[in-house]
C-alpha positions in Angstrom: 122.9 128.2 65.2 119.4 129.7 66.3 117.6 127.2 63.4 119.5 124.2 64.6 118.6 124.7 68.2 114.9 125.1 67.3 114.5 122.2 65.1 116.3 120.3 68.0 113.7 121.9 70.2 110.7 120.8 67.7 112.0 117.3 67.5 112.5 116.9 71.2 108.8 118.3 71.9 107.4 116.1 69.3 109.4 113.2 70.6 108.0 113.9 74.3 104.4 114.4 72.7 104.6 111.0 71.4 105.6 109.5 73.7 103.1 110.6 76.5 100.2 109.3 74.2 98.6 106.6 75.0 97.5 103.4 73.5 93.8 103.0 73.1 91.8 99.9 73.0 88.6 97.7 74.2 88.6 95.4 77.0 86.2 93.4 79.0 86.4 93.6 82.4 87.0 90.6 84.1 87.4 91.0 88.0 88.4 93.6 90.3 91.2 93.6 92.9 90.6 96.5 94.8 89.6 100.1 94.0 92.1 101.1 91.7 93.4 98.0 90.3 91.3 95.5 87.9 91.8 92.3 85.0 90.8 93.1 81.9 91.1 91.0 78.7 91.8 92.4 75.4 92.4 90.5 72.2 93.2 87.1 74.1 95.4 88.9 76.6 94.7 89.1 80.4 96.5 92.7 82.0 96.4 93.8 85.3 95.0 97.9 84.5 96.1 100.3 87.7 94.1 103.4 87.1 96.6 106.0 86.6 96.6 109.2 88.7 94.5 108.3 91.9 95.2 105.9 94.9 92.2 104.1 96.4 92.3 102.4 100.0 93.9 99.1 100.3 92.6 96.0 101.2 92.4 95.7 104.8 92.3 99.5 105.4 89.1 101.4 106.1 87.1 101.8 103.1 88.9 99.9 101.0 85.9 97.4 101.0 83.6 100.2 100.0 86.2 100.9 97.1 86.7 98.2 95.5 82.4 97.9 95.1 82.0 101.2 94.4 84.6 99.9 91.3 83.0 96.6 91.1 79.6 98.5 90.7 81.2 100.5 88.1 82.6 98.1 85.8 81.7 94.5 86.3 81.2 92.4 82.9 81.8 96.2 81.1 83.4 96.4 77.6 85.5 99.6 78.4 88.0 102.2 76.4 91.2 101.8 78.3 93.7 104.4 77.8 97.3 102.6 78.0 100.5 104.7 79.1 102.6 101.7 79.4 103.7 99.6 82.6 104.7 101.4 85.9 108.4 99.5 87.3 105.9 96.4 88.4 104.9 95.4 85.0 101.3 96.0 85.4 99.5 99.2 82.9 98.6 102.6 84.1 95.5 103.7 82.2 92.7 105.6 82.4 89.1 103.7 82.0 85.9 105.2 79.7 82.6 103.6 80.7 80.6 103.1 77.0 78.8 106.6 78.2 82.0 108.0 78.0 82.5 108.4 81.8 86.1 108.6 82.9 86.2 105.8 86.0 89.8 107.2 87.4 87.6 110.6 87.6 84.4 109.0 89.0 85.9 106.8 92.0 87.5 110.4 93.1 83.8 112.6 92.3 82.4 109.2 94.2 84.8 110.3 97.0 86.6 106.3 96.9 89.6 107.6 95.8 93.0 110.3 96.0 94.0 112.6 93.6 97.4 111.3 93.2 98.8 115.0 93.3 102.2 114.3 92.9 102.0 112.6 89.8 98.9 113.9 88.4 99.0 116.7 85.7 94.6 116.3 85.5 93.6 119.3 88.1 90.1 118.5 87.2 90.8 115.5 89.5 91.3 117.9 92.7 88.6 119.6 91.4 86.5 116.7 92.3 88.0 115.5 95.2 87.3 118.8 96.8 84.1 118.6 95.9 84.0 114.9 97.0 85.5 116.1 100.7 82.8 119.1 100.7 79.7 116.9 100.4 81.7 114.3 102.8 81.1 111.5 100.2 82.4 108.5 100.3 85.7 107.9 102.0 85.3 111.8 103.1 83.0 110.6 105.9 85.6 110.6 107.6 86.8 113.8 108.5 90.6 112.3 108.8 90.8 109.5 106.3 94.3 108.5 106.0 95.5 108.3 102.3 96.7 105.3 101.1 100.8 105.6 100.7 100.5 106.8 104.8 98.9 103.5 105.6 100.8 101.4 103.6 104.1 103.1 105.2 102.7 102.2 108.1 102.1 99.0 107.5 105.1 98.4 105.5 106.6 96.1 108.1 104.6 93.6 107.7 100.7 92.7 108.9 99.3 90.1 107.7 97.8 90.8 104.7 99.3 93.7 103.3 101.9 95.1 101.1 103.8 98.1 100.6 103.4 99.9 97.3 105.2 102.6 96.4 102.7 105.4 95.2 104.7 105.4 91.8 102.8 102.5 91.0 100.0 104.9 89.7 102.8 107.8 88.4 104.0 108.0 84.7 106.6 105.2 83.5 
């Protein structure tokens, strides 16, 4: 009995391993919507890439602006490594982003200070690592000493401005 429950065990943690890998491939960068969201084309294909694990300010919120350049400035016209987990429920791809230096872009709009840790989701503590650091120095969005975070504002906001949407912060969480 103890054999078959372990090589149920194996097959299960294999089966999970697989299927939190990711699919890897090149894309060029072809516009940015705001600071966590950007159009990429790969092999002929347009896809809308969220970057997984961090929440950025929204349009129309302070420093959401100042995000989505501090992205712009990052990866216009760049040939990058995305990372694909798979669609969140809105059908567009959460993935991490490698610059050609080999620079993780999720990680460097948080070090930058444009962007959450998405703690609730996120299993990469090196992110909180650098938003801390990020808050400390007071870069960035950390200029101001109460920035509100992204899912506050668009709960907020929810009801409808002009302008804005409500997201659910699972957008940048695991499928």
């Amino acid at each position: 009995m103890r054999t078959v429950l372990r090589v149920a065990s194996l097959a299960l943690s294999l089966l999970c391993a697989v299927s939190a890998q990711a699919a890897t491939y090149t894309a060029r960068v072809v516009s940015i919507t705001d600071g966590d969201t950007l159009r990429v084309v790969s092999e002929g294909r347009e896809l809308v890439i969220r970057l997984r694990w961090i929440d950025a300010p929204e349009k129309g919120q302070p420093f959401g602006d100042q995000a989505r350049q501090a992205l712009s400035e990052l990866l216009a016209g760049q040939v990058v490594i995305v990372r694909d987990y798979g669609p969140d429920r809105h059908g567009h791809r959460l993935a991490e982003v490698v610059l050609s230096d080999g620079r993780n872009v999720n990680r460097e709009m948080v070090r930058l200070g444009w962007a959450w840790w998405f703690r609730k989701y996120s299993r990469d503590v090196a992110l909180g690592t650098l938003e801390a650091d990020a808050q400390a120095a007071r870069r960035g969005l950390w200029a101001d000493p109460h920035p509100t975070p992204p899912w506050e504002w668009r709960a907020s906001h929810a009801s409808g401005g002009a302008g804005t949407h409500s997201v659910s912060p699972a957008l940048h969480a695991d499928p």
